[in-house]
DRENMARMI-794112 format. One record per residue: residue in one letter; y negated, x negated, z negated of N, C-alpha, C, O in turn. Coordinates in steps of 0.2 Angstrom, whole numbers, plus 5000, padded with zeros to 4 digits. Last residue first. Layout:
<nodes>
AYXZYXZYXZYXZ...
</nodes>
This chain:
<nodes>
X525144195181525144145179525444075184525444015183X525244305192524444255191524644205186524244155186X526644325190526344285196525444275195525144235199X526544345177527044305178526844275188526944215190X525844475178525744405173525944365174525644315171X526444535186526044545189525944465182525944415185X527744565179528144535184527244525188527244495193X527344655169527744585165527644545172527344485171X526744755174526344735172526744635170526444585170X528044815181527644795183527044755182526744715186X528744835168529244805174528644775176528444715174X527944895158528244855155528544815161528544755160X527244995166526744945164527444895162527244835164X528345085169528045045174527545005172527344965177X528645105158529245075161528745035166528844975168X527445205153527645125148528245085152528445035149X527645305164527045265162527345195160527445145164X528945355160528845315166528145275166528045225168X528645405146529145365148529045305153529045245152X528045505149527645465147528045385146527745325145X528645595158527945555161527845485156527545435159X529745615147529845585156529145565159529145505162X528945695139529145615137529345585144529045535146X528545805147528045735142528445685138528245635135X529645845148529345845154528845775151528945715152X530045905136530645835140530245795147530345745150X529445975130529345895128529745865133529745805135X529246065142528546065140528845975138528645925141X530546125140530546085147529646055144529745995143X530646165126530946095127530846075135531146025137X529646255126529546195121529946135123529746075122X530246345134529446325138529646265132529646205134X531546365126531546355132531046325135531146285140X530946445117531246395114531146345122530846295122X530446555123529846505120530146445116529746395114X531446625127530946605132530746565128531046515130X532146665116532346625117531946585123532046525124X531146755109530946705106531446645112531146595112X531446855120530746825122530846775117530646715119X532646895116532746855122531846825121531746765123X532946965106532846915105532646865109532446805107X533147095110532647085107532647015104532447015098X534847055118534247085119534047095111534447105106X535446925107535546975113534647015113534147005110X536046825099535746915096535846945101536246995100X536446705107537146755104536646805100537046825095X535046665107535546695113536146725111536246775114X534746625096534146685097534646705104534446765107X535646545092535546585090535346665093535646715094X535246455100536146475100535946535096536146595099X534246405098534246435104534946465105535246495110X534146335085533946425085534146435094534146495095X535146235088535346275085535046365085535346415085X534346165095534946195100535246245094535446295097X533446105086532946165091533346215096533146265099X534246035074533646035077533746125083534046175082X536046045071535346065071534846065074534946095079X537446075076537145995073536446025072536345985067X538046185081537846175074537746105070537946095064X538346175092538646175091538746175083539246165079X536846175099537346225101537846235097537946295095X536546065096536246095090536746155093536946185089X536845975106537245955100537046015097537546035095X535746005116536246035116536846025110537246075109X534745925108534545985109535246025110535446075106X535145785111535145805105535145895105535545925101X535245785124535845775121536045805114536545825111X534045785126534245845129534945845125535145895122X533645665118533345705120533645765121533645805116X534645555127534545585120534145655117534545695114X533445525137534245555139534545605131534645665131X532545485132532445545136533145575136533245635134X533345365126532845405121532745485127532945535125X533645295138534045325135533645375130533845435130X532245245143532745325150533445335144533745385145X531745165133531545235134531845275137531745335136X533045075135532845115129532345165130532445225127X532645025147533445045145533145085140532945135142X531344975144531345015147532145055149532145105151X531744865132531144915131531344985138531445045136X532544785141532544805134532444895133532744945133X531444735150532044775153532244795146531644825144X530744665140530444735143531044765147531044835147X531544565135531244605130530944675134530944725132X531944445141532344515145532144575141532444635143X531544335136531344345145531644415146531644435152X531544355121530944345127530944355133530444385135X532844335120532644425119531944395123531844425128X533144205121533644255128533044335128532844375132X532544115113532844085121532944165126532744175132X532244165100531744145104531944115110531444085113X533644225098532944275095532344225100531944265103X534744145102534444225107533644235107533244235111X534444045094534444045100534244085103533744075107X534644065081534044065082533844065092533344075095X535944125082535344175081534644165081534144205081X536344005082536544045085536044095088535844115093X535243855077535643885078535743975082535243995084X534243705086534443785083535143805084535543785088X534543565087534843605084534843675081535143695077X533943525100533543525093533843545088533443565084X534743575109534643515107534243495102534343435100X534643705107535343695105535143615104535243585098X533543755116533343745109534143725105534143725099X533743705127533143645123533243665115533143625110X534843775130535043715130534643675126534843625122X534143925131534543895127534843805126534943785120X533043885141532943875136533343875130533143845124X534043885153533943835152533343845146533143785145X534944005156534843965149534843885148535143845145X533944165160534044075160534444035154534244045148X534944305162534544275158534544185161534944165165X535844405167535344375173534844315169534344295172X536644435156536844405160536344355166536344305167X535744535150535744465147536144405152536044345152X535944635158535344605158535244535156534944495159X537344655154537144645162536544625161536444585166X536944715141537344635142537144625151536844575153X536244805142535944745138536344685140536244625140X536944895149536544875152536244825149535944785153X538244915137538244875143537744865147537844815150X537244945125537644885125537944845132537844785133X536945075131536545025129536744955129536344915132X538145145129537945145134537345105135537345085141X538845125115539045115122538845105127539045075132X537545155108538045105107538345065115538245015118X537545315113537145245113537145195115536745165119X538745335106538645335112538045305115538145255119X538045315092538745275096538645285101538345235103X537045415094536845345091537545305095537445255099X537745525092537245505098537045425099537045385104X538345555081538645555088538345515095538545485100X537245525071537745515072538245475077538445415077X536545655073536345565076536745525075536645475078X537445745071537045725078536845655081536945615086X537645725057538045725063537945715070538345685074X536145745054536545695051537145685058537045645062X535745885055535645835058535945755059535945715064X537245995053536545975050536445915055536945895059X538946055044538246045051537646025046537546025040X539945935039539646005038539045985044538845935047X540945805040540345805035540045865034539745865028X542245855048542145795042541545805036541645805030X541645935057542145955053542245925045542445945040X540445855061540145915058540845965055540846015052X541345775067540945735063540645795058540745795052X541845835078542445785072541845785067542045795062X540745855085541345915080541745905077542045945073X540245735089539745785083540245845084539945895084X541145695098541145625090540645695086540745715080X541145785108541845795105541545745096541745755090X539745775112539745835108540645825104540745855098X539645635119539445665112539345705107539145705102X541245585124540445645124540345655117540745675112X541945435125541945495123541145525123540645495121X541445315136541945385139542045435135542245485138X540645235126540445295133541045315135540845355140X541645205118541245265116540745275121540345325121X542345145126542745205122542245245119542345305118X541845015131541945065136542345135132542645175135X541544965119541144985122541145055128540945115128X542944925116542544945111541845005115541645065114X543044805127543244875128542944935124542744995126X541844735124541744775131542344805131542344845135X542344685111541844715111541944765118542044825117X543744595119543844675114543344715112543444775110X543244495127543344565129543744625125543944675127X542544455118542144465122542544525124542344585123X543144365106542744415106542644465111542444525110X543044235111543844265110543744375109544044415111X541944155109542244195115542844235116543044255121X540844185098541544195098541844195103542244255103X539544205105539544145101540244145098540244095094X538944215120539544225115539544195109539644135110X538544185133537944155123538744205120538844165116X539544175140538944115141538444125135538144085133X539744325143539944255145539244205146538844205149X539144425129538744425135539044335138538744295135X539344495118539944515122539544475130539844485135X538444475110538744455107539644445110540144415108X537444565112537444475113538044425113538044375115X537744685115537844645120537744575120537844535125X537744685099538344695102538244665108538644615109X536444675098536744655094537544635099537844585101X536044805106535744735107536144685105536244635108X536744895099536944875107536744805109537044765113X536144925088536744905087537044875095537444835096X534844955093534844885088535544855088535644795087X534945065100534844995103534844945101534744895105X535745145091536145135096535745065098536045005098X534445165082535245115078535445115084535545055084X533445225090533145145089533945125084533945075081X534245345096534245295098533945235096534145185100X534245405083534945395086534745335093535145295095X532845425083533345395075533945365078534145305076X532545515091532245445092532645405087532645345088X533445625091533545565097533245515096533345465099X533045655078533845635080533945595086534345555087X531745685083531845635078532445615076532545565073X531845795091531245745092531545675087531645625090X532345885081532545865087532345805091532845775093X531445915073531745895070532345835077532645785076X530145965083530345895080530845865077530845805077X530946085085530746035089530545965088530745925092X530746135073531346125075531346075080531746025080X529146155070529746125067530446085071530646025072X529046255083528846195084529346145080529646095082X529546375079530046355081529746255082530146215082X528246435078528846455074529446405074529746395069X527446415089527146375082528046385076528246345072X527846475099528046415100527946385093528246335091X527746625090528646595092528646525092529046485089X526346615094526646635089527546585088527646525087X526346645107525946575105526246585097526446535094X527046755110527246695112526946635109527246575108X526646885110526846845103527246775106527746765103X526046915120525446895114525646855111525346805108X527146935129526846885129526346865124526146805123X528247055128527847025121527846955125528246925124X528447055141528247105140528147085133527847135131X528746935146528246945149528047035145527547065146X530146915139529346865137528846885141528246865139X530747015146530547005139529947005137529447045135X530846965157530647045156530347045148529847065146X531546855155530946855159530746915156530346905151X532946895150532446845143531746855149531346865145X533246975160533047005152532746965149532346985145X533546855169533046915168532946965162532346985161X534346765164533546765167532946805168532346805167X535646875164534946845156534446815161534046855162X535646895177535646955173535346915165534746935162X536146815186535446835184535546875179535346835174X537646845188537246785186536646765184536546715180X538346945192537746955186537546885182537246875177X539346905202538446965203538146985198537747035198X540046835195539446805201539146845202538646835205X541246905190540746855188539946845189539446835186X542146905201542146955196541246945194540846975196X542546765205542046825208541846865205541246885207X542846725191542146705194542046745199541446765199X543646815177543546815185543046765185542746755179X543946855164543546895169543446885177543246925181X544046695160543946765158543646785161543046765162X545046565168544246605167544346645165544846675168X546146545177546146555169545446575166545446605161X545946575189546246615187546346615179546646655176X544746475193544746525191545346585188545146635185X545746345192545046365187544946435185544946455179X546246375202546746345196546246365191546346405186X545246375212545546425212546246415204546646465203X544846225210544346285210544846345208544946365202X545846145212545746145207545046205205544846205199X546146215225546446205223546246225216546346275213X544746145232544946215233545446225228545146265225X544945995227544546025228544546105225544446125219X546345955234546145965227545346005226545446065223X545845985246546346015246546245995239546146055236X544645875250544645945251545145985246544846015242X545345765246544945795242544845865241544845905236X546445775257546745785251546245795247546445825242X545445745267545845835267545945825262545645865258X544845625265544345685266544745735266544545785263X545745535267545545565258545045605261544945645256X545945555280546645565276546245595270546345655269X544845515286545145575287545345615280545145655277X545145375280544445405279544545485278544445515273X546045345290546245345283545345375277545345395271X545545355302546045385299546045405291546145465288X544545245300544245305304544845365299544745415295X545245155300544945145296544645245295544645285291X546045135312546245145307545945185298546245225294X544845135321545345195319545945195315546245245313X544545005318544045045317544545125316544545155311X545544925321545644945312545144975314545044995308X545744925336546244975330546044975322546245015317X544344885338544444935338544944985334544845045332X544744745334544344765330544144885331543944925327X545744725343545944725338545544765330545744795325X545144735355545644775352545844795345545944845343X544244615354544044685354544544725352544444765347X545344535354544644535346544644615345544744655340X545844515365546144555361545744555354545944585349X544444495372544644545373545444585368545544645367X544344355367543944395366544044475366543844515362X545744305376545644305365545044345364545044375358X545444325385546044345383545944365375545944405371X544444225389544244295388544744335386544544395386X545044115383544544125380544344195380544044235376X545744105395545944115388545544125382545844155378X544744095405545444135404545644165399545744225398X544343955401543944015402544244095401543944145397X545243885404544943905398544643955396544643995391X545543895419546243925411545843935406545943985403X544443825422544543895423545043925418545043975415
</nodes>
């Protein structure tokens, strides 16, 4: 019977106990929910008062170019197939700052994630000044490295890929090294025993088994690039952000080329996103369907 007792003394103070840290927890939840709020609202209202002209002030002309580049393009629609052949060039130029920017970021990231990856290092002492390195150029934006760059070298495309490319770097490098982490190395082992060396290691032990995750980080960054590229041109990097800076700082009778800038780049960003996810899901699903019939 005492045991019993005690046992139910001890279950019943569980429950207590587990109840005060639930209102504990419950609290302190509370707590960072007002302080958010309260930075929040704060740094909304700190915002607005340096803003030019207000945002309330502001916000009932937020349509106002939608509509005029709409009004436009729908009243010279003839000349629309015209403008997209006009400006096409430019769209590839852009087209080819992300793809350029991206196959140097993934060769340079692959490289690097090898190189930063516990367990194939081939320097361990290495490891953690790559993964900081890493972490600097994804935290800087691509457009701060392409205004240093376009101050240093002059605008044009060059700067763009540039910028895009390093950030790349960074961002590539770390999904390649968490890839490479989940690697086997039991074929690093066979091939160290036979004496390969370092590079001969990766190239037939590690890029084999993680060659399609690879491939599939590298097309969602090429998409990504993509838009990255397009806005760098805002800024006087080139490609297709360039004429859309343009034909927007004209102003009215501009507004329908700036329509046609706008269908070219939801048009490519849309076809490369389908065509993306095609080849990601043949490369995930197709690898992982060979690998159980074999």
């Amino acid at each position: 019977m005492a045991e019993k007792r005690i046992r139910g003394v001890q279950a019943v103070e569980r429950s207590e106990a587990y109840l005060a840290q639930i209102k504990r927890k419950r609290l302190m939840n509370s707590i960072f929910l007002i302080v958010f709020l309260a930075l929040l609202v704060s740094g909304f209202y700190t915002a607005d008062s340096r803003n030019a002209g207000g945002f309330w002030d502001g916000i009932s002309n937020i349509f106002d170019f939608p509509a005029a580049m709409l009004s436009e393009a729908v009243e010279r629609a003839p000349l629309m197939p015209g403008y997209l052949v006009k400006y096409f060039p430019s769209l590839i130029e852009t087209i080819n700052i992300a793809a350029a920017s991206t196959l140097l970021g993934g060769l340079l990231g692959l490289l690097m994630s090898l190189m930063m990856t516990r367990g194939l290092a081939p320097v361990p002492w290495l490891v953690a000044p790559l993964r900081r390195l890493l972490d600097i150029l994804r935290a800087v934006p691509e457009i701060v490295i392409a205004l240093v760059l376009i101050f240093t070298l002059g605008g044009g495309p060059v700067p763009a890929m540039i910028a895009i490319a390093l950030h790349s770097v960074g961002a590539m490098g770390k999904l390649f090294s968490e890839v490479n982490e989940n690697a086997s190395l039991k074929p690093i082992e066979g091939l160290a025993s036979v004496g390969a060396n370092w590079s001969q290691q990766m190239w037939l032990g590690i890029i084999p088994q993680v060659a399609p995750n690879y491939l599939s980080y590298a097309l969602l960054r090429f998409e990504v690039n993509i838009r990255a590229s397009a806005i760098l041109g805002f800024v006087g990097a080139g490609g297709i952000g360039y004429d859309l800076r343009n034909t927007m700082s004209w102003g009215v009778g501009k507004y329908d080329e700036a329509a046609a800038i706008f269908i070219l780049l939801f048009l490519t960003i849309v076809a490369v996103d389908q065509l993306s996810s095609v080849l990601r899901n043949r490369l995930t699903h197709g690898t992982a369907t060979s690998q159980v019939t074999a």
